[in-house]
N, C-alpha and C positions, 0 to 999 in steps of 0.2 A: 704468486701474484694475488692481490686483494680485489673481489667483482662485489660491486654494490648489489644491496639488496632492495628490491623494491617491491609494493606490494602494489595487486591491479589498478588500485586508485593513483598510481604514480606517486606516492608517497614512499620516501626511504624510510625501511626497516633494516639498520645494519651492513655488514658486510661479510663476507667468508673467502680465508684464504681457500685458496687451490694450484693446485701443483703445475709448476711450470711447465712439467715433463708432457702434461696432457693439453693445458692451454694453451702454451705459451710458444711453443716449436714451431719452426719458420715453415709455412707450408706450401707443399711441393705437388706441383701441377699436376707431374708424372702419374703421383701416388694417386691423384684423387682422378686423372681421366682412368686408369687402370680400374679401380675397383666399383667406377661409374660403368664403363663398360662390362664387367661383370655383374654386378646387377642387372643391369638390365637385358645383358643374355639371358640372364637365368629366368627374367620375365618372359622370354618370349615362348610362344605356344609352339613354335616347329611345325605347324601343320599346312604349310605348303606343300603340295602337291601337284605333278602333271604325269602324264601316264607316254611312258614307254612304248615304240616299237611292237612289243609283244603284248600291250595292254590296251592299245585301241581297236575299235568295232570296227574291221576293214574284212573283207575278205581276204583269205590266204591263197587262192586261187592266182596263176602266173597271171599276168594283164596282157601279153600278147605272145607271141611266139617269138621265139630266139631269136632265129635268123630271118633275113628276106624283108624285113619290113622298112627297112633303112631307117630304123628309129633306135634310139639307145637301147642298152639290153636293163630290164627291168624284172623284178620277181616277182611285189609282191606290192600293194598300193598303200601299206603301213610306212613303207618307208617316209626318212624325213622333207625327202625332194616334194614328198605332194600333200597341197591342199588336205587336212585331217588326220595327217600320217602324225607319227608319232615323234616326241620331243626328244634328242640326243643330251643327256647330260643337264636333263635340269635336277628343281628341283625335287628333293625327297623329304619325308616326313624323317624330322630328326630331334635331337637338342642339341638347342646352340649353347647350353651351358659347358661351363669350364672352368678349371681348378684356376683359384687362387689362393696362395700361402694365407695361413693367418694373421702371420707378422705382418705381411704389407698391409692387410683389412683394416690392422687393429691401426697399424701407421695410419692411414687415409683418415682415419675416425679422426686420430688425433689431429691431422692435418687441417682436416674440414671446422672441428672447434677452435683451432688456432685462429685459422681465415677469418672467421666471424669474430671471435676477441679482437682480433690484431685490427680490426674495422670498425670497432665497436657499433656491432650489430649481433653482441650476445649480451642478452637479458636475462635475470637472475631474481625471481619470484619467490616471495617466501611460503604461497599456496597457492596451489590453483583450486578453487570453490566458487560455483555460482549459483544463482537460484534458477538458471536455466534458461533465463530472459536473454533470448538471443539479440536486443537492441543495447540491451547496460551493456553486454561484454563486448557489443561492435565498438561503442561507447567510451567502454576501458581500455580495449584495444589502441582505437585511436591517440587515445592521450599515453600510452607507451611508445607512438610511431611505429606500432605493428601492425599495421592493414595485411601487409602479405609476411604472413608466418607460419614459421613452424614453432609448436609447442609441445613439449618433452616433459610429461608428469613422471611421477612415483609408479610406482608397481601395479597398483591399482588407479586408474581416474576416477573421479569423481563425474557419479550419470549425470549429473545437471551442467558441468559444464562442456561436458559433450557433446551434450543435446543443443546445446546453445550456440558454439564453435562448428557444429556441422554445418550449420546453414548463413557458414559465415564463409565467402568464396576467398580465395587465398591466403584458406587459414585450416594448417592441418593439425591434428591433434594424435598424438602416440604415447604407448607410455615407453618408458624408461629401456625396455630389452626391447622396443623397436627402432630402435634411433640407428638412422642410417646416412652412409655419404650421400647417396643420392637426394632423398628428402631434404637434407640441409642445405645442398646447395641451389635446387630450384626455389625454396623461398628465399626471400630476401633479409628475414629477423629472425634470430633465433632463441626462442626462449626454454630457458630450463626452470623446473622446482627447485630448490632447497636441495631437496630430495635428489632429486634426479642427478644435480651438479655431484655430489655424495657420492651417488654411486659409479659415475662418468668416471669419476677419479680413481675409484678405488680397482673401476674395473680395466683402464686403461693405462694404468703407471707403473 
């Protein structure tokens, strides 16, 4: 398939073909809740905690006598029947992270570029350079209809228009070997480099 080229000023520069295999495949829910879900297990910190039976500051001493008190038999005031006593089965410091295949990763990726093609809410720059003025690029932004985006450079970004794009709210910026399901699909545009489409392909097909 053939995606226009456009440069920040919204002015066409060209076009580049790109492989169907990675733009163009019909994309699948499945794919992209799964590897959304792993992502962001793989974010989470796991440090929930609550303390055990044997881990809270209770005395160990019996609470009353066995028998004769015509009250329940009782051992020890950790347990969980009382006020301070200890937590049964919560939780523990762990990782929620978990295996997923590559193959599905690499599916989802192509999935999520599809989504966005197939919507035409993927945009296709022939550089990303700015002089750092975070008002031009809100500026440029706008007249692409990218207020909320994601943007996908080359290998290297360029510091000025980073600088400029940060202080820009729903507007994130990555390079090329950060491009991820998640990120593409909480923004709503999706733009790539020249570059970056380049590599998208070569690494996905």
């Amino acid at each position: 398939m053939k995606l226009n080229v456009k440069t920040l000023d919204n002015k066409a520069a060209g076009d580049i073909t790109v492989d169907d295999a990675v733009f163009a495949v019909a994309p699948r829910a499945d794919l992209l809740a799964r590897v959304v879900k792993w992502q962001l297990a793989k974010r989470r910190t796991g440090s929930h905690k609550v303390k055990s039976r044997s881990e809270v500051a209770r005395t160990t001493a019996k609470m009353f006598r066995q028998k004769g008190t015509g009250r329940a038999r009782h051992g020890a005031a950790s347990v969980v029947q009382f006020r301070g006593g200890g937590v049964v089965h919560g939780p523990v410091v762990r990782d929620h992270g978990h295996a997923l295949p590559k193959k599905v990763r690499r599916a989802g990726l192509r999935s999520a570029l599809s989504s966005k093609a197939s919507e035409g809410k993927l945009i296709v720059l022939d550089k990303l350079v700015s002089k750092g003025k975070t008002a031009a690029l809100r500026a440029q932004l706008s007249k692409l209809g990218a207020e909320n985006a994601l943007i996908i450079g080359g290998e290297e970004l360029d510091a000025g228009f980073v600088n400029a794009a940060n202080n820009i709210p729903l507007v994130d910026v990555l390079p090329q070997q950060g491009i991820n399901v998640y990120d593409i699909l909480r923004r709503d545009v999706l733009i790539l480099s020249k570059d970056a489409a380049a590599h998208l392909e070569e690494r996905l097909k």
